[in-house]
FIMI-760909 format. One record per atom (N, C-alpha, C): residue in one letter; y negated, x negated, z. Coordinates in steps of 0.2 Angstrom, whole numbers, plus 2048, in hexadecimal, padded with zeros to 3 digits. Each point is the difference from the previous one (the first is absolute). Last residue first. Layout:
# FIMI-760909
AYXZ;...
# end
This chain:
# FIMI-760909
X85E6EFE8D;X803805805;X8018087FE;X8097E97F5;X7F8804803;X803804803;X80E7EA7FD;X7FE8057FD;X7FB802804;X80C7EA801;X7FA8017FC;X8018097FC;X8097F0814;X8058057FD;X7FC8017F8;X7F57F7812;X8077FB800;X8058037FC;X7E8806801;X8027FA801;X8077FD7FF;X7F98167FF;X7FB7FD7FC;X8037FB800;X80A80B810;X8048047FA;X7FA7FC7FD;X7F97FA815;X8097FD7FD;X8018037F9;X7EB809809;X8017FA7FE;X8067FD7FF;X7FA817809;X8027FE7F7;X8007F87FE;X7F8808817;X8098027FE;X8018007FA;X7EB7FA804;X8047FA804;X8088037FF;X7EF80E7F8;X8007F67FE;X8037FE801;X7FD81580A;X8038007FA;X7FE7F97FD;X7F7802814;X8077FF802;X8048037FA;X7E87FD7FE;X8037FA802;X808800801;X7F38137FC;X8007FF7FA;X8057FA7FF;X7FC80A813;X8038057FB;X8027FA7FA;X7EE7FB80E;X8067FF803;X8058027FE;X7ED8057F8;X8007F9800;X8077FE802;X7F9817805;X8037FF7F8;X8017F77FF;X7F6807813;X8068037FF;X8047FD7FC;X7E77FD801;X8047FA805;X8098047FE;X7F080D7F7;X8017FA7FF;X8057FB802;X7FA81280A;X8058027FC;X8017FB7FC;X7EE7FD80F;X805801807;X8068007F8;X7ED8017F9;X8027F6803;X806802802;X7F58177FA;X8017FA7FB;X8047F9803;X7F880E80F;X8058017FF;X8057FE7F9;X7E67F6807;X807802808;X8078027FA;X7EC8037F7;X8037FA7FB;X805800807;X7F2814802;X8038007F9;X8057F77FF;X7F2805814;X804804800;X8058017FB;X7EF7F0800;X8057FE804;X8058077FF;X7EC8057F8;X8077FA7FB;X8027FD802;X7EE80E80F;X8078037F8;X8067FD7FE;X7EE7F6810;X806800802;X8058067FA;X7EB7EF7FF;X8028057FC;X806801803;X7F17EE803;X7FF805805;X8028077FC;X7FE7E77F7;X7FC806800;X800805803;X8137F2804;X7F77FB7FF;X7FA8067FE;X8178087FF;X7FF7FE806;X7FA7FB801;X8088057EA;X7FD807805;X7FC800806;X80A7EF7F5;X7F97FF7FD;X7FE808804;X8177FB803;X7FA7F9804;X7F98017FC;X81080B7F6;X800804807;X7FC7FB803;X8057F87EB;X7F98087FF;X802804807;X80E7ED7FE;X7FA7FC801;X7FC807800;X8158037FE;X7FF800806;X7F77FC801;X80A8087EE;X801806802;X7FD7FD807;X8067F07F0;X7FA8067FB;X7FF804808;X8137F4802;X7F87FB802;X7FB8057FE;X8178097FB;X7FE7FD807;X7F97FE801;X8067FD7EA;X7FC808801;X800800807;X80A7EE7FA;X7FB8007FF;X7FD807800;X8187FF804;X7F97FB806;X7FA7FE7FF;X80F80D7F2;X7FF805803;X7FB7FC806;X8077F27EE;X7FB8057FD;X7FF803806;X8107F4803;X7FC7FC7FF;X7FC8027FE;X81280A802;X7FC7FE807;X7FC7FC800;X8088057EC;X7FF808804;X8007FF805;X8097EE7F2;X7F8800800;X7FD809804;X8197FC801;X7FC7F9803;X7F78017FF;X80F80F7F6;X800802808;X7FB7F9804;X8077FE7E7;X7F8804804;X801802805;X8117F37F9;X7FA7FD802;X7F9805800;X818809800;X7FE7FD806;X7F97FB7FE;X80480C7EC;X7FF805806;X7FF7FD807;X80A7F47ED;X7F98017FF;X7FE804807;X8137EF7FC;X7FF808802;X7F9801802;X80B7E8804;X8048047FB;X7FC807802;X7FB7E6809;X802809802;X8008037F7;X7FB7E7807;X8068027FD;X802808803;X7E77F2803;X808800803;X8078017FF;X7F08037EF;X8017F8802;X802801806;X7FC8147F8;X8057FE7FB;X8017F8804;X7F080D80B;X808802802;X8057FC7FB;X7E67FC7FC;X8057FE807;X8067FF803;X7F680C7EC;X8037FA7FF;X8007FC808;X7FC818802;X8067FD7F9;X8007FA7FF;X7EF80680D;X805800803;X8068007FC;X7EB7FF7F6;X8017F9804;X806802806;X7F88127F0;X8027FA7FC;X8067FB804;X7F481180B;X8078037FF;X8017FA7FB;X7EC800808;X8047FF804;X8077FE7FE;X7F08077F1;X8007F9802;X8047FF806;X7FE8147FB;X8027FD7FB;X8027FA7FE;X7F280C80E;X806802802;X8047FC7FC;X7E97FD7FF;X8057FD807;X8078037FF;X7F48087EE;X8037F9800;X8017FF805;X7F9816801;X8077FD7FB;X7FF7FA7FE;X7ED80680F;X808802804;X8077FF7FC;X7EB7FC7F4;X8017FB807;X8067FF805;X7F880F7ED;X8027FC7FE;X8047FB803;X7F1811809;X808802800;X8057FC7FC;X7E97FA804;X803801807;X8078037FF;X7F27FD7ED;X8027FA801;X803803808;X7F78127F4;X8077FC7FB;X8017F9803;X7F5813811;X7FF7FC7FC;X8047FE7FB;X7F8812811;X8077FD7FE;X7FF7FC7FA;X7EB802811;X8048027FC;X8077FE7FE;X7F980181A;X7FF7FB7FA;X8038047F8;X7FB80E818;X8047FC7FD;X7FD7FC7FB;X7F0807814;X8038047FA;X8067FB7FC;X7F880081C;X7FD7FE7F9;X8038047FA;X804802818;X7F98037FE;X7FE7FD7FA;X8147FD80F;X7FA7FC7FE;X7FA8027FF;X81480E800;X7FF7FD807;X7F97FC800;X8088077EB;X7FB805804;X8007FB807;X80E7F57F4;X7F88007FD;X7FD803803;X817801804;X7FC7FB806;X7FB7FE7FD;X80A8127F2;X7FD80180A;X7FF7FB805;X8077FE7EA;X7FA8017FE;X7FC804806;X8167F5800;X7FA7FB801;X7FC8047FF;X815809801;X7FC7FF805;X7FA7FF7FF;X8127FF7EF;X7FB807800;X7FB801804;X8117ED802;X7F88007FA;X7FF8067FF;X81180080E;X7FA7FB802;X7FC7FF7FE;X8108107F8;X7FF803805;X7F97FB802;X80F7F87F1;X7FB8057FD;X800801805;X80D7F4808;X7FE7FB7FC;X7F88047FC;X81580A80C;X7F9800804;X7FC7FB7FD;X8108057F2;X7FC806801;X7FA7FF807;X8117EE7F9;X7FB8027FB;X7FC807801;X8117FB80F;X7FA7F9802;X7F98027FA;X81780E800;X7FB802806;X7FA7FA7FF;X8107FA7F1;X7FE8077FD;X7F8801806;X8107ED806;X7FA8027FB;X7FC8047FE;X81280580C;X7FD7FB805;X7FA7FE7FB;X8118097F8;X7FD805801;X7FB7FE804;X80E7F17F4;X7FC8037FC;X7FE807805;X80F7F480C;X7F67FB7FB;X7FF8057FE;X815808802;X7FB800806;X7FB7FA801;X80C8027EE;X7FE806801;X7FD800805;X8037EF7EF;X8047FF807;X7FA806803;X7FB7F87EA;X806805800;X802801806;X7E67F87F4;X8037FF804;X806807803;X7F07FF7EF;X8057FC7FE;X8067FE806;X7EA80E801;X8068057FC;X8087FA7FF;X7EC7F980E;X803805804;X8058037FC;X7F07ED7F9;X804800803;X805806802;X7EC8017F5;X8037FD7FC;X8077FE803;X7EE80C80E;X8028027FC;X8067FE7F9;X7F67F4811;X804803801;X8058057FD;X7EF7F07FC;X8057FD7FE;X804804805;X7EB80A800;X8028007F8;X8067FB7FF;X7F7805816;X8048047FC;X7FF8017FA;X7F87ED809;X805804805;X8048037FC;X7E97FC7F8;X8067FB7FD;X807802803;X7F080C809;X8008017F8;X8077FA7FE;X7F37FD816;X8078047FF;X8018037F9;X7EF7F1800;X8077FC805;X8058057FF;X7EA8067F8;X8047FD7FC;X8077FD802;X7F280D80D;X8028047FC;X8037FB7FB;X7F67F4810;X805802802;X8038067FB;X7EC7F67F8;X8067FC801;X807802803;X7EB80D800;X8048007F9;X8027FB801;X7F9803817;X8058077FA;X8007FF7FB;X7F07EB805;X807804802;X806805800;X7E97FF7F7;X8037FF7FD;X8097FB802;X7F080F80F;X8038057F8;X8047FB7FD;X7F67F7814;X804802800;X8058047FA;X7ED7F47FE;X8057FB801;X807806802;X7ED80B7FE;X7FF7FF7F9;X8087FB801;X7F4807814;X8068057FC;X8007FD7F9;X7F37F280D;X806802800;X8058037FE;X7EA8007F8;X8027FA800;X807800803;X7F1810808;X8028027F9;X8057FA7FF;X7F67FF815;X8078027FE;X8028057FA;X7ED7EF801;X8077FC802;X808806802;X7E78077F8;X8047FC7F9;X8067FD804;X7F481080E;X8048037FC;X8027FB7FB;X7FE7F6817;X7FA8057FC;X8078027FC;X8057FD818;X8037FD7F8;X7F78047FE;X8047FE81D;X7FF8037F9;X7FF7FC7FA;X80F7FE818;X7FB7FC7FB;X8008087FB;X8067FD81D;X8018057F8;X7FA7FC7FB;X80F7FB817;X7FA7FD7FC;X8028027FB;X80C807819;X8008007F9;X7F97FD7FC;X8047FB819;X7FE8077FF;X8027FD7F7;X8007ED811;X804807802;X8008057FE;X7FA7E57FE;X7FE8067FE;X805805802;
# end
């Protein structure tokens, strides 16, 4: 076949999907919520000034990405999910439960210093919001909605930054945790 094959959707199969897709964006809104809710908890404690600016900047694009989402809703053409008491629950317990299981992780390694073990689950949170951002560009791109490529593109791109930010503050505070057992 050489020439494009246009399939027409009734209306309940691509009702049906924006429904999949809506209740996507409120998982992704949950991803990065948790993000920057153990950012937020993290950034004041942390004293190595140049982290701590490095943070600071990560947490305000951190608000910048979730302010996005109600534009990668428009993108879609659907309407946000209400703000629910369980969807924001949802973000303060992953966050919470992250933040638990990376304490006692770091405690049973023998890392000293609360601060380098959230830096540990803060890649680990920011790589699940990664995934929130990257699969609602692949649902764009299946639907034929090049918008939300326009909006999640420079998201991934900042993301991917900060992850790395985030990694090379791990790894240079790991001896001071580890072998010396101070914070950072």
């Amino acid at each position: 076949m050489d020439r494009p094959l246009l399939v027409e959707l009734d209306d309940g199969t691509w009702t049906q999907w924006h429904e999949r897709v809506r209740a996507w964006l409120a998982t992704t809104t949950m991803l990065q919520q948790a993000f920057r809710k153990m950012l937020e908890r993290t950034v004041p404690n942390v004293t190595e000034s140049h982290w701590h600016e490095y943070l600071e900047n990560i947490l305000e694009s951190a608000r910048d990405h979730e302010a996005r989402i109600g534009d990668i809703h428009d993108a879609f053409g659907v309407e946000q999910a209400a703000h629910g008491i369980l969807r924001d629950a949802a973000s303060l317990v992953t966050s919470t439960t992250r933040q638990a299981l990376g304490q006692i992780e770091g405690l049973a390694a023998g890392a000293r210093g609360g601060n380098w073990r959230q830096l540990r689950e803060l890649l680990l949170t920011n790589l699940d919001a990664i995934s929130g951002y990257a699969v609602t560009e692949q649902l764009g791109f299946a639907l034929g909605r090049p918008a939300v490529t326009d909006i999640t593109v420079p998201i991934l791109t900042a993301k991917g930054e900060h992850q790395l930010q985030l990694q090379e503050c791990f790894l240079e505070m790991a001896p001071n945790a580890i072998l010396y057992h101070k914070d950072v």
